[in-house]
TORLUM-289881 format. One line per 3 residues: for each residue x, y, z of C-alpha. Coordinates in pm, 1 decimal, always signed. Example, Ala and Ser with C-alpha at 12.3 -4.5 7.8 and 13.67 -1.06 7.14 Angstrom:
BEGIN
+1230.0 -450.0 +780.0  +1367.0 -106.0 +714.0
This chain:
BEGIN
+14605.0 +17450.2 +9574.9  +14644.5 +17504.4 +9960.9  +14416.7 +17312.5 +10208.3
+14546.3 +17566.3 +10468.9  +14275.1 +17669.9 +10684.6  +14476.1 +17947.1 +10798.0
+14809.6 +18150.9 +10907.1  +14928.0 +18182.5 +11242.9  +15171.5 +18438.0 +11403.4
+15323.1 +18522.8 +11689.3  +15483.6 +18877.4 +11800.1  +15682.4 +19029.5 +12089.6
+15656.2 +19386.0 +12264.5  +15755.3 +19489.8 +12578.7  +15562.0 +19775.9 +12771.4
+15731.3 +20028.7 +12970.8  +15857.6 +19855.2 +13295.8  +15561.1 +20131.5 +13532.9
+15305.4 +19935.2 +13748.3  +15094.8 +20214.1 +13706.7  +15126.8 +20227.9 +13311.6
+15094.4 +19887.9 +13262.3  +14774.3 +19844.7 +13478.9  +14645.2 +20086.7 +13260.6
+14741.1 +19891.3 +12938.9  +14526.4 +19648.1 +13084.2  +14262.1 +19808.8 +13131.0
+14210.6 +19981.7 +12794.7  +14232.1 +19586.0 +12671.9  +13980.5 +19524.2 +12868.5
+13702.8 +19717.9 +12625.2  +13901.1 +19747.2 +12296.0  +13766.5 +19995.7 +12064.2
+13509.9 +19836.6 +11813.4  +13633.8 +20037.4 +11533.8  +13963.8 +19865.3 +11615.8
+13869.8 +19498.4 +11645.6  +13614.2 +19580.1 +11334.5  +13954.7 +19670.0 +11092.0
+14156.2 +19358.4 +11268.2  +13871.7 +19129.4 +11137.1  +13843.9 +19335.9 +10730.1
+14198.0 +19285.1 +10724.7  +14140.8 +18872.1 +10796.9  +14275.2 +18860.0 +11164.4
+14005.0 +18568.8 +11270.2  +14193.7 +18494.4 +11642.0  +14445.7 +18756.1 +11825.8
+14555.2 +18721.5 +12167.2  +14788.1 +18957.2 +12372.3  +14949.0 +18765.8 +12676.9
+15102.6 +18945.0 +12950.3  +15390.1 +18837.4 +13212.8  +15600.7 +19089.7 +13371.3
+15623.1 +19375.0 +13151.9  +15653.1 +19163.7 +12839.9  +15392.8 +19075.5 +12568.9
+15358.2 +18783.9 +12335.7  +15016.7 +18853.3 +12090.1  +14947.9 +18533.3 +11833.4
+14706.1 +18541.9 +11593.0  +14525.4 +18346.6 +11300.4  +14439.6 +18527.1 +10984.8
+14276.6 +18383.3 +10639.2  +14522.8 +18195.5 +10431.8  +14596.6 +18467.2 +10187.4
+14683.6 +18720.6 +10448.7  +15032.3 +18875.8 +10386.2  +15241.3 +19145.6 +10614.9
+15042.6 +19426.3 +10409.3  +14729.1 +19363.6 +10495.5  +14852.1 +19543.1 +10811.8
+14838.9 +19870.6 +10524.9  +14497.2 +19864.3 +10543.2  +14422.5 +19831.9 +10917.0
+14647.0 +20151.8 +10951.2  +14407.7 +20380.1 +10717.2  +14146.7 +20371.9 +10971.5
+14137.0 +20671.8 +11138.7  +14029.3 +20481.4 +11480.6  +14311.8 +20214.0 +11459.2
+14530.7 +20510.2 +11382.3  +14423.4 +20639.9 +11743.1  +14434.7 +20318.1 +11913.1
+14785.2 +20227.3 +11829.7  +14918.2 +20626.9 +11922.2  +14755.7 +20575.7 +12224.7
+14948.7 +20246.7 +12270.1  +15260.3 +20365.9 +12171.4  +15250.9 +20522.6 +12529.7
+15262.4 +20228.3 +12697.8  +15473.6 +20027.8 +12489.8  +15854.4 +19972.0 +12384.9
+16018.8 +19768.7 +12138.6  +16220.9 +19461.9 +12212.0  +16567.0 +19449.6 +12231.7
+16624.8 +19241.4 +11922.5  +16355.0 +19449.5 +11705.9  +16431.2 +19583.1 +11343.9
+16520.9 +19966.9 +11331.2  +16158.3 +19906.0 +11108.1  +15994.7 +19715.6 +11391.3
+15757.0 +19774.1 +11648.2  +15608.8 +19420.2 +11708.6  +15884.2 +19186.1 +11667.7
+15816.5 +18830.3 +11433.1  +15873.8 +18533.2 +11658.9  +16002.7 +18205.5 +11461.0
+15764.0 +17894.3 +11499.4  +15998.9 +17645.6 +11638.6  +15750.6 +17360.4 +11782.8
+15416.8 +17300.6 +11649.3  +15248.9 +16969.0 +11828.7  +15008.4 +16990.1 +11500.4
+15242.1 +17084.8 +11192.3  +14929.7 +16960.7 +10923.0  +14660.8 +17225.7 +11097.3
């Protein structure tokens, strides 16, 4: 048995390189839906943030220990989260080394000053 108190992760997204758009982006952040930040937290997302420099993103977040990839299955059925991310979608581009299957890109943990967390 695990002692893990949770799962971290860390993604990468660029938006579209527009003053204007990404301003925008920022705002809607600002005052996320509660519908939306309701389904991050049923699917076990306890901690996301999105950081910003340039027209790049990085989000990390911590989930519950058992949280897998398709969790992400059942944030997507909710009609609200549905919106949120079309809406996003307008603002945002993938990375040059994203999957043909990707829109958020997996980073790989390569430094961790507390490995036993």
């Amino acid at each position: 048995m695990s002692n893990q108190k949770y799962k971290c992760f860390a993604q990468a997204l660029d938006l579209k390189n527009d003053k204007e758009l990404i301003d925008e982006y920022k705002t809607f952040h600002k005052s996320v839906w509660p519908e939306v930040t309701d389904a991050l937290k049923k699917i076990g997302i306890t901690k996301m943030k999105i950081f910003l420099v340039g027209n790049h993103l990085f989000m990390y977040y911590e989930t519950v220990p058992d949280f897998t990839p398709e969790n992400y299955q059942s944030y997507a059925v909710e009609p609200k989260a549905q919106e949120w991310d079309s809406l996003m979608r307008k603002f945002q581009q993938k990375i040059s080394e994203a999957k043909e299957t990707d829109w958020w890109t997996d980073m790989e943990l390569v430094f961790d000053l507390y490995p036993n967390e």
